[in-house]
Kinemage of the C-alpha trace (Angstrom):
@kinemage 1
@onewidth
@group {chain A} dominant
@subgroup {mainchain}
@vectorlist {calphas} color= white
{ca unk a 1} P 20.381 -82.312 -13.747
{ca unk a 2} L 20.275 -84.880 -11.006
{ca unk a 3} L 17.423 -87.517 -12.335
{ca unk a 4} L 15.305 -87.438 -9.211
{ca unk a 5} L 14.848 -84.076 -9.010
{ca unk a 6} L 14.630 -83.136 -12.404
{ca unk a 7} L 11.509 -85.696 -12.230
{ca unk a 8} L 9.939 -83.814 -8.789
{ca unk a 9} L 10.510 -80.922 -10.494
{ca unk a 10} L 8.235 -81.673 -14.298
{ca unk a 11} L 6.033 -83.387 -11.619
{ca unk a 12} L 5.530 -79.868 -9.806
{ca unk a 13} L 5.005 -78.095 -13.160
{ca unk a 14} L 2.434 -80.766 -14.424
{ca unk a 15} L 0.512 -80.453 -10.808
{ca unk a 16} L -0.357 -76.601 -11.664
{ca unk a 17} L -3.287 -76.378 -13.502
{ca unk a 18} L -1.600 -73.666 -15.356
{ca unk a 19} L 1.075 -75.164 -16.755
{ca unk a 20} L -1.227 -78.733 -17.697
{ca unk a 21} L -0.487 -79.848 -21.159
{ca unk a 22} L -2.456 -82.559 -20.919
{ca unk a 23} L -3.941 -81.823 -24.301
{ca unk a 24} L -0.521 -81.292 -26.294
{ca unk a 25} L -0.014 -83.642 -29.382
{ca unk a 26} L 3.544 -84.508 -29.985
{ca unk a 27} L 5.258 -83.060 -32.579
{ca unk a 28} L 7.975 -84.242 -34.907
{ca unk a 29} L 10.135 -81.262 -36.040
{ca unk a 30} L 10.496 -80.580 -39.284
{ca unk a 31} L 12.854 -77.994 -39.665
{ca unk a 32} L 14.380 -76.163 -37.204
{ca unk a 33} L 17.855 -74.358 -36.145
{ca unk a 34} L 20.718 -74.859 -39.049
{ca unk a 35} L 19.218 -73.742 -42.249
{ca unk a 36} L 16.547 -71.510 -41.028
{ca unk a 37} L 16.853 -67.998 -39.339
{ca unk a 38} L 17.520 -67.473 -35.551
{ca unk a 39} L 14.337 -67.881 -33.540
{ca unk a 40} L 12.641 -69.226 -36.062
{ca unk a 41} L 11.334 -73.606 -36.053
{ca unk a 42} L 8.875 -75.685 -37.584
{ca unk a 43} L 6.504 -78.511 -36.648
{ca unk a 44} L 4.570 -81.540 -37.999
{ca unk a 45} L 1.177 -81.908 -35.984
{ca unk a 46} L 0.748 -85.221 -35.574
{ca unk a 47} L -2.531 -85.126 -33.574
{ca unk a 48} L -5.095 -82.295 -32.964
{ca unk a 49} L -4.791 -79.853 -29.914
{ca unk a 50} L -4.856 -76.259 -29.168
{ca unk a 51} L -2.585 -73.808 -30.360
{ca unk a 52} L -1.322 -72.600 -26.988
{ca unk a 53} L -1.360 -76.397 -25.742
{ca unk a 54} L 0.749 -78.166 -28.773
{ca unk a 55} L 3.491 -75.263 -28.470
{ca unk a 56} L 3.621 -75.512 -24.675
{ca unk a 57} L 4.435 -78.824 -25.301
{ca unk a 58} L 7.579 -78.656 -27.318
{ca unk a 59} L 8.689 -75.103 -26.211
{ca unk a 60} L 11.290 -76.013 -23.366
{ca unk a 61} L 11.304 -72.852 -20.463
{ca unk a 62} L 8.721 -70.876 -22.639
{ca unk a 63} L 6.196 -70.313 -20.183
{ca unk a 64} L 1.949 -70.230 -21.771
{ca unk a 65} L 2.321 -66.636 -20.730
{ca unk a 66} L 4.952 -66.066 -23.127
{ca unk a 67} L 3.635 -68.306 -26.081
{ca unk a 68} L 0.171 -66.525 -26.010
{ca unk a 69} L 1.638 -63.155 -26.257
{ca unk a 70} L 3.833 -64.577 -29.061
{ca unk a 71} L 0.718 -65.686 -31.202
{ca unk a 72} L -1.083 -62.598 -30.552
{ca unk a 73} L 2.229 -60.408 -31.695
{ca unk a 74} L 1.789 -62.687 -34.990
{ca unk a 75} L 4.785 -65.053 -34.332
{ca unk a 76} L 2.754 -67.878 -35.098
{ca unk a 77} L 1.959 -69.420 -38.275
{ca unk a 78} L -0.507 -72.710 -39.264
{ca unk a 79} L -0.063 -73.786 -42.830
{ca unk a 80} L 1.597 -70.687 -43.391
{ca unk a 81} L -1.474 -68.541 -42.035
{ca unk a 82} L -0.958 -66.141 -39.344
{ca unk a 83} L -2.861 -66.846 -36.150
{ca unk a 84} L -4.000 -64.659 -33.623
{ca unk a 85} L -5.787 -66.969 -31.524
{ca unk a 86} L -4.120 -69.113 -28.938
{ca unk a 87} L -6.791 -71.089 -28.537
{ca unk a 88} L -7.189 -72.132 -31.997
{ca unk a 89} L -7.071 -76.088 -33.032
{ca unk a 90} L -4.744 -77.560 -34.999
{ca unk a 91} L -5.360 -80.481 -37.104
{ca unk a 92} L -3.194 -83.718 -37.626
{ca unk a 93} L -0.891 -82.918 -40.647
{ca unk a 94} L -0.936 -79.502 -40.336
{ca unk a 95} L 2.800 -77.529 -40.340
{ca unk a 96} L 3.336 -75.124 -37.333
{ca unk a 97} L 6.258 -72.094 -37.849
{ca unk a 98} L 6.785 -70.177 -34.934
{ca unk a 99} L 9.296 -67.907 -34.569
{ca unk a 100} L 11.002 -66.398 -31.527
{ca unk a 101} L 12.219 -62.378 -31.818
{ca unk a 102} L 15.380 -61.740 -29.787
{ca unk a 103} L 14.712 -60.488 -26.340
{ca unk a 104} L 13.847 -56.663 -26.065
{ca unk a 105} L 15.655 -53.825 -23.858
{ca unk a 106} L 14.093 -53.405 -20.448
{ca unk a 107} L 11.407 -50.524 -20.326
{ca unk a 108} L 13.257 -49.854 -16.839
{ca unk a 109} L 16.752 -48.439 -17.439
{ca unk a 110} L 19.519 -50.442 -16.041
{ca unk a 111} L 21.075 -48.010 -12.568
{ca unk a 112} L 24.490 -48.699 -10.970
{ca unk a 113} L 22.885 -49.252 -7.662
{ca unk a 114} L 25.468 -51.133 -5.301
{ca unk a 115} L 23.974 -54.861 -4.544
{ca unk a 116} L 25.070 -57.390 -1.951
{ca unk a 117} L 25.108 -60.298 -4.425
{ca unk a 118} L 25.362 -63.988 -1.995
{ca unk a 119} L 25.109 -66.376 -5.524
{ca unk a 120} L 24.800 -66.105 -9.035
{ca unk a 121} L 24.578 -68.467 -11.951
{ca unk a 122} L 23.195 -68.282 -15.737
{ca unk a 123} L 19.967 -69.067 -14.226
{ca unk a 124} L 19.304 -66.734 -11.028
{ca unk a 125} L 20.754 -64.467 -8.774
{ca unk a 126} L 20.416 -64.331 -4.795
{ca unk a 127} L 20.422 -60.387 -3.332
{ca unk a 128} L 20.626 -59.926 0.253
{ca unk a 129} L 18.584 -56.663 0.105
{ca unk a 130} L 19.119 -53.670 2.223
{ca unk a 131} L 16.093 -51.848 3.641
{ca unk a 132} L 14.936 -48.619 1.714
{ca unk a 133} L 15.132 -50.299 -1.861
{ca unk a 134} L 12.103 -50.792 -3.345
{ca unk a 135} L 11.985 -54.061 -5.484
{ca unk a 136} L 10.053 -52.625 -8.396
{ca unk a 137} L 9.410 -49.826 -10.380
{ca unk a 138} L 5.734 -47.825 -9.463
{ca unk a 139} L 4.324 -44.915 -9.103
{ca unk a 140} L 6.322 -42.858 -6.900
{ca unk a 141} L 9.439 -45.105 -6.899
{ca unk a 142} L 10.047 -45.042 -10.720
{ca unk a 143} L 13.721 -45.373 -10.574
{ca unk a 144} L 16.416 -46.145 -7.836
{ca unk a 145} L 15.030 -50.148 -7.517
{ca unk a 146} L 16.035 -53.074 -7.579
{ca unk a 147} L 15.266 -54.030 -10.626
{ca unk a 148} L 17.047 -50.974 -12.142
{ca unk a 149} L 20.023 -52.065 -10.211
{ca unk a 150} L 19.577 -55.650 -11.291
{ca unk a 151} L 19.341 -54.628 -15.249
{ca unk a 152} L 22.943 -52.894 -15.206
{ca unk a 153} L 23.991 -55.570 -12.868
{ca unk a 154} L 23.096 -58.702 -15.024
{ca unk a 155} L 23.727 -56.726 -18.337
{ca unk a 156} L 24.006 -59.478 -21.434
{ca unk a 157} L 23.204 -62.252 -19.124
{ca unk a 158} L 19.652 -61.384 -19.032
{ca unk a 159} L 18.141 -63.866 -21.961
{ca unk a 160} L 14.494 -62.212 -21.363
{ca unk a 161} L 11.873 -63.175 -19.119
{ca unk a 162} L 8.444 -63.047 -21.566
{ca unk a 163} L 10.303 -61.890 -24.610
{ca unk a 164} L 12.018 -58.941 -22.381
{ca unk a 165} L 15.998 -58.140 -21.181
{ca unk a 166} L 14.298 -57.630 -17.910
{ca unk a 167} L 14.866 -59.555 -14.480
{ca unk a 168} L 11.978 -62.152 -13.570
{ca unk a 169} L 10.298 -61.381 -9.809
{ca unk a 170} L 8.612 -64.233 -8.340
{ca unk a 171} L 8.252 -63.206 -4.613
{ca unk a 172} L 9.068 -59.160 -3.231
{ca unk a 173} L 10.099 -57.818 0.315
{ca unk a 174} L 8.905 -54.566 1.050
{ca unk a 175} L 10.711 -51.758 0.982
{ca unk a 176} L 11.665 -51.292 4.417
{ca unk a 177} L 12.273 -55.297 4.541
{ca unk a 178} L 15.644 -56.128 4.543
{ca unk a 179} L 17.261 -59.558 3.562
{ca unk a 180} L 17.017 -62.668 0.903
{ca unk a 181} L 15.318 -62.554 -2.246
{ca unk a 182} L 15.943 -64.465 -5.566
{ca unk a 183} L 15.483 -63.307 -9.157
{ca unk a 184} L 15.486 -65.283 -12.192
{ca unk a 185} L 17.655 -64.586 -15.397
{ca unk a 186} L 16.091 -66.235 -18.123
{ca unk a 187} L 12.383 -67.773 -19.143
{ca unk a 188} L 12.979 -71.203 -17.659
{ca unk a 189} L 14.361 -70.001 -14.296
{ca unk a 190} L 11.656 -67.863 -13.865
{ca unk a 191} L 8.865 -69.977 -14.787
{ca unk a 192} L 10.638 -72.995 -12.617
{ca unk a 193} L 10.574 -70.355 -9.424
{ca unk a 194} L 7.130 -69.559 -9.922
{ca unk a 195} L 5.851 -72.899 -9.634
{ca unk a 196} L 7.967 -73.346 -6.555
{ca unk a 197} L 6.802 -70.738 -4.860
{ca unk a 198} L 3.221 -70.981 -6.351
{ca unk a 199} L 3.332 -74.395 -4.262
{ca unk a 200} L 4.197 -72.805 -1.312
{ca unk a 201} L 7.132 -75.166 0.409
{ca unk a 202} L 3.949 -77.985 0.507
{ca unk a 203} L 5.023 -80.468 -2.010
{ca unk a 204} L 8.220 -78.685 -3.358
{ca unk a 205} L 11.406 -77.990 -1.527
{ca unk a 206} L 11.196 -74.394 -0.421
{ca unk a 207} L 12.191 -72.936 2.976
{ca unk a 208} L 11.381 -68.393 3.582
{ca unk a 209} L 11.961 -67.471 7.371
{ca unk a 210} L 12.093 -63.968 8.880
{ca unk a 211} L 13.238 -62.964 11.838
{ca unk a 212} L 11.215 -60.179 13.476
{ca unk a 213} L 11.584 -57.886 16.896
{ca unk a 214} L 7.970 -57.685 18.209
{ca unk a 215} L 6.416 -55.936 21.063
{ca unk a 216} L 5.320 -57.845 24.124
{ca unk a 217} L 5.798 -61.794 24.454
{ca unk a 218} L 3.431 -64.316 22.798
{ca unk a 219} L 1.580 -66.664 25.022
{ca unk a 220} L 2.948 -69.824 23.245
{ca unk a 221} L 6.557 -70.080 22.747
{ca unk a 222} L 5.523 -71.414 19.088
{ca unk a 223} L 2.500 -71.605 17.079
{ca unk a 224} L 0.875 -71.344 13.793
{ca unk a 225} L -0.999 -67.734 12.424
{ca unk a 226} L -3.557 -69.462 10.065
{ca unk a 227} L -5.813 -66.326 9.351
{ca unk a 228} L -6.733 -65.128 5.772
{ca unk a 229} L -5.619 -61.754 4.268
{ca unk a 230} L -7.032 -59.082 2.125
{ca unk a 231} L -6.834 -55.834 1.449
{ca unk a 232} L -8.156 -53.424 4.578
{ca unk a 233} L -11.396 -51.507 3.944
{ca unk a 234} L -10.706 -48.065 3.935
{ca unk a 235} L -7.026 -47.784 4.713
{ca unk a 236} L -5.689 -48.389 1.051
{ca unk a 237} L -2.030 -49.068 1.742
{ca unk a 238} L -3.158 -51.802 4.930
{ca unk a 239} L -3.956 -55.427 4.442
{ca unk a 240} L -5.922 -56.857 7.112
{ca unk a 241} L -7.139 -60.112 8.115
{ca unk a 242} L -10.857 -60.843 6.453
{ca unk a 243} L -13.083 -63.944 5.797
{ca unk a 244} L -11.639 -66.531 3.349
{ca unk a 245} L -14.271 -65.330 1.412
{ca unk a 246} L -13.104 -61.945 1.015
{ca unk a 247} L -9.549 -62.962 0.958
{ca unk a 248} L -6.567 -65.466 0.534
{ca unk a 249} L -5.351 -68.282 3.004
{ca unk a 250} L -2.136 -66.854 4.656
{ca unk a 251} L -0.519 -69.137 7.261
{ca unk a 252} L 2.696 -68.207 9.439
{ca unk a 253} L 4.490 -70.371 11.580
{ca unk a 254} L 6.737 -68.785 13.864
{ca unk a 255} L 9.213 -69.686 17.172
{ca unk a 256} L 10.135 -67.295 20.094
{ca unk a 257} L 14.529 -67.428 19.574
{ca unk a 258} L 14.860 -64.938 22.720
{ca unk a 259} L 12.946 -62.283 24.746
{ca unk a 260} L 14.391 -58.863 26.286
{ca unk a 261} L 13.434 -57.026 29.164
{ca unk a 262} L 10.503 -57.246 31.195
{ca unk a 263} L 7.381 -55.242 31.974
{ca unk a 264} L 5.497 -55.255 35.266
{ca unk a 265} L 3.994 -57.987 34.509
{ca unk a 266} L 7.040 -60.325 34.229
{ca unk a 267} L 6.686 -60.150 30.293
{ca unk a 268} L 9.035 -59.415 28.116
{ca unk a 269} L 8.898 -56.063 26.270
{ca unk a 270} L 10.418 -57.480 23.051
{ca unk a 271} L 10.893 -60.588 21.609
{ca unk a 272} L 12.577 -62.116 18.551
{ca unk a 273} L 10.534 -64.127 16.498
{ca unk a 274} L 11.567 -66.600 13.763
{ca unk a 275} L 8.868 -66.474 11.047
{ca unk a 276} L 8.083 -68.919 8.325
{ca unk a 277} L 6.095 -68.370 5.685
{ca unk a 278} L 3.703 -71.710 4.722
{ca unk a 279} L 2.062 -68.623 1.891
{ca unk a 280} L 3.427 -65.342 1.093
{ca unk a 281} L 0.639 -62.828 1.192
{ca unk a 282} L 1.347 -59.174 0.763
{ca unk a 283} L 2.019 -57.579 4.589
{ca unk a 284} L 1.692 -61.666 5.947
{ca unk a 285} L 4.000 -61.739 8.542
{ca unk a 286} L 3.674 -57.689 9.672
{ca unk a 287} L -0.539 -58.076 9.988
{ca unk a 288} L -0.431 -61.934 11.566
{ca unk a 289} L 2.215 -60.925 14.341
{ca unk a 290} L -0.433 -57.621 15.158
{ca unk a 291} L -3.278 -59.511 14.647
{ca unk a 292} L -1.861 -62.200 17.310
{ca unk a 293} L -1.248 -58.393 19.974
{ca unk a 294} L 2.430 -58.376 18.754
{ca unk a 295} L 3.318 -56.299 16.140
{ca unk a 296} L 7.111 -55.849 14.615
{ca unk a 297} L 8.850 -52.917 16.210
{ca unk a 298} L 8.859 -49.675 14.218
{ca unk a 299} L 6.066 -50.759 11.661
{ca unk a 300} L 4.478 -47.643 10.770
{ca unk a 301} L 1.141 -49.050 9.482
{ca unk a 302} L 0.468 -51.759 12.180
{ca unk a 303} L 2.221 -50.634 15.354
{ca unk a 304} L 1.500 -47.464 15.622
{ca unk a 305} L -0.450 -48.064 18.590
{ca unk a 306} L 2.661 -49.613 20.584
{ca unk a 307} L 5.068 -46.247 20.020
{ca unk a 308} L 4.266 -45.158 23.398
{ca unk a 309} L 5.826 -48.293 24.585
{ca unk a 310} L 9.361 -47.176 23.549
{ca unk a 311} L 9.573 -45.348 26.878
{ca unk a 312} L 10.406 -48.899 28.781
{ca unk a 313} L 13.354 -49.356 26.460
{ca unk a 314} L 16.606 -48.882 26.920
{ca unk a 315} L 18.148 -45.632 26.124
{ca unk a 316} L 19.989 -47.152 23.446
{ca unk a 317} L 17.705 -48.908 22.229
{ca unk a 318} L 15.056 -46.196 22.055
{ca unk a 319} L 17.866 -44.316 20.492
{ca unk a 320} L 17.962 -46.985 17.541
{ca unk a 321} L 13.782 -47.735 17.077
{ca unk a 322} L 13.396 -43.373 16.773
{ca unk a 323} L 15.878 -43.079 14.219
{ca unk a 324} L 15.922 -46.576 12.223
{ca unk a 325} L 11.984 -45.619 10.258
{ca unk a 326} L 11.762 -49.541 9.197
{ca unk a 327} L 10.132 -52.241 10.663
{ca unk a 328} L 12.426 -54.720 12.517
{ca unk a 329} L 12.113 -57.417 10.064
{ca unk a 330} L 14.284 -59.419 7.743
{ca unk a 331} L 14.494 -62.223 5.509
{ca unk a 332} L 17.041 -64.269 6.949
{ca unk a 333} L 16.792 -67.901 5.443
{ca unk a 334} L 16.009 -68.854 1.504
{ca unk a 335} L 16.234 -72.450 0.718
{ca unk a 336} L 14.836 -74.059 -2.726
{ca unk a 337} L 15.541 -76.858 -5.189
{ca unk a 338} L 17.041 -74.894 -8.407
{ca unk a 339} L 15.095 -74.640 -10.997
{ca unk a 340} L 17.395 -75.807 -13.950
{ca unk a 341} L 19.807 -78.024 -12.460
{ca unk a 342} L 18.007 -79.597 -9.698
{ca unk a 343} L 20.413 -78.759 -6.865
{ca unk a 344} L 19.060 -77.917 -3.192
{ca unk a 345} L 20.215 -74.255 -2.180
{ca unk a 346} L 20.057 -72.812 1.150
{ca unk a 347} L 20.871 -69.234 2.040
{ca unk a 348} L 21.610 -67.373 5.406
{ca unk a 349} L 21.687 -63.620 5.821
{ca unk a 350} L 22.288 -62.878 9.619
{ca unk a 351} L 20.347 -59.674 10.607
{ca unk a 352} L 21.685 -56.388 9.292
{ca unk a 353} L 23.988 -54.166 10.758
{ca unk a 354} L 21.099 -52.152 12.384
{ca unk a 355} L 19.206 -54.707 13.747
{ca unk a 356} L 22.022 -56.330 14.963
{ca unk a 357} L 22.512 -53.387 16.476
{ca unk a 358} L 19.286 -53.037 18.085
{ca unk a 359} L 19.238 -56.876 19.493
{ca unk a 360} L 22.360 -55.815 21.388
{ca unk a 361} L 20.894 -52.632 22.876
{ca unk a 362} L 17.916 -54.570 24.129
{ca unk a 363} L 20.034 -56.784 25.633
């Protein structure tokens, strides 16, 4: 790993309050790999801390997620006691055996789902998503996702994210989103992505822009959406914008790349927006563009009230907004400083067939 980065990087992870170990006493290993069984090391406390704290400390890519579900599983042993409490203190002197089970089968079952793989390493893997694949298993979408297809896809290579063969999802595009999204393989890539994106792009290298088709023309040919976001009060699949106080900080920048047609008003009726995301709330980008008067074409929750305005379209391009049922949005640029070896990534997916499609129609 390049020196620099590999600095910014244990700088970023230090920064989150989550991943602190400010209190973690350093250890001097006792035993550990040859001699002993897989998964299985010892420590020498050599000055008190917590539990969870000390073994964050020496545990390289083992997120505090993962080592508190370890102790509570019974893992964990102090003086050859089994602890249950990750929050218990350890003393100086005191000899700490944890051991580390072998990753578990997925709960989802691995699919052969055809995926548009751009990169892959040990580490991650970069999926230009199509629209109509749902990123994770729920209730109603149980199989046929993403992460099915990503199980049978990554097979072996998959060392367990939190003690399980499964893929680890830091950030999601909805359904009907197409474009980038990257997944991490094993415990360190995925806790290395999460603090990137936890930050947000603001002290860490990360770049996520869209581009959208909205209705009407913005006033501003650029500007900045800074308007919080929570869930909407009676509509239960809606997010809306609220008070900070009832919800999170969501800011979108975005840039007018090109307008088509024009109403009676000399506006245009569409325009393609580039969107970047300074957060990455649920819905961001589809509620700020309606919240600003321009919603993304064919958005069924927050557009509904612009279908009428598919009349002044072309007849192709009506033809293509009645029969596409997505919103016109995709993730077209993901750029990020890997998590393992340092390296700045950036990623370009030009717009999908269909959209591509529809940006010529307009035309």
């Amino acid at each position: 790993m390049n020196q620099h980065a590999k600095r910014r990087y244990q700088a970023s992870l230090a920064a989150l309050p989550v991943e602190r170990d400010e209190e973690a006493a350093p250890a001097a290993p006792v035993r550990t790999g040859p001699g002993l069984p897989p998964g299985q090391h010892i420590f020498a406390v050599e000055e008190g801390a917590r539990l969870d704290k000390f073994l964050a400390g020496i545990a390289d890519g083992m997120s505090r997620t993962r080592i508190k579900g370890l102790v509570e599983a019974g893992y964990v042993h102090v003086d050859g006691k089994q602890i249950s409490d990750a929050g218990t203190k350890v003393r100086a002197g005191q000899s700490i055996e944890i051991v580390v089970p072998e990753p578990v089968a997925a709960e989802p079952a691995g699919e052969a789902i055809p995926l548009n793989v751009i990169f892959e390493d040990d580490a991650l893997v970069i999926i230009d998503k199509p629209a109509g694949l749902v990123v994770h298993p729920a209730v109603g979408h149980e199989t046929g996702t993403l992460v099915n297809a990503l199980i049978a896809h990554c097979g072996e290579s998959l060392s367990g994210i939190g003690g399980v063969k499964r893929p680890g999802i830091v950030h999601r595009l909805d359904k009907d989103t197409s474009g980038l999204l990257v997944v991490a393989k094993t415990d360190e890539a995925h806790k290395g992505l999460s603090a990137l994106f936890a930050d947000h792009g603001r002290t860490l290298s990360l770049t996520r822009d869209y581009l959208a088709f909205v209705w009407g023309q913005p006033e501003s040919s650029a500007g900045m959406i800074d308007a919080p976001l929570g869930r909407h009060p009676w509509h239960r699949e809606k997010q809306a914008v609220v008070s900070l106080a009832k919800g999170r900080e969501a800011i979108t920048h975005f840039r007018v790349e090109r307008t088509f047609g024009r109403d009676a008003n000399g506006r245009a009726l569409v325009s393609l927006v580039r969107c970047s995301l300074e957060t990455g709330r649920t819905h961001q980008i589809r509620v700020h563009m309606a919240h600003i008067g321009h919603p993304v074409l064919g958005d069924p929750l927050y557009a509904q009230g612009f279908r009428t305005k598919t009349v002044h379209l072309s007849e192709a391009a009506r033809a293509i907004v009645d029969v596409m049922r997505r919103q016109a949005l995709h993730a077209t640029s993901l750029g990020f400083e890997h998590p393992v070896s340092g390296e700045e990534m950036l990623f370009e997916s030009p717009l999908s067939n269909e959209l591509a499609a529809l940006a010529e129609a307009l035309s």
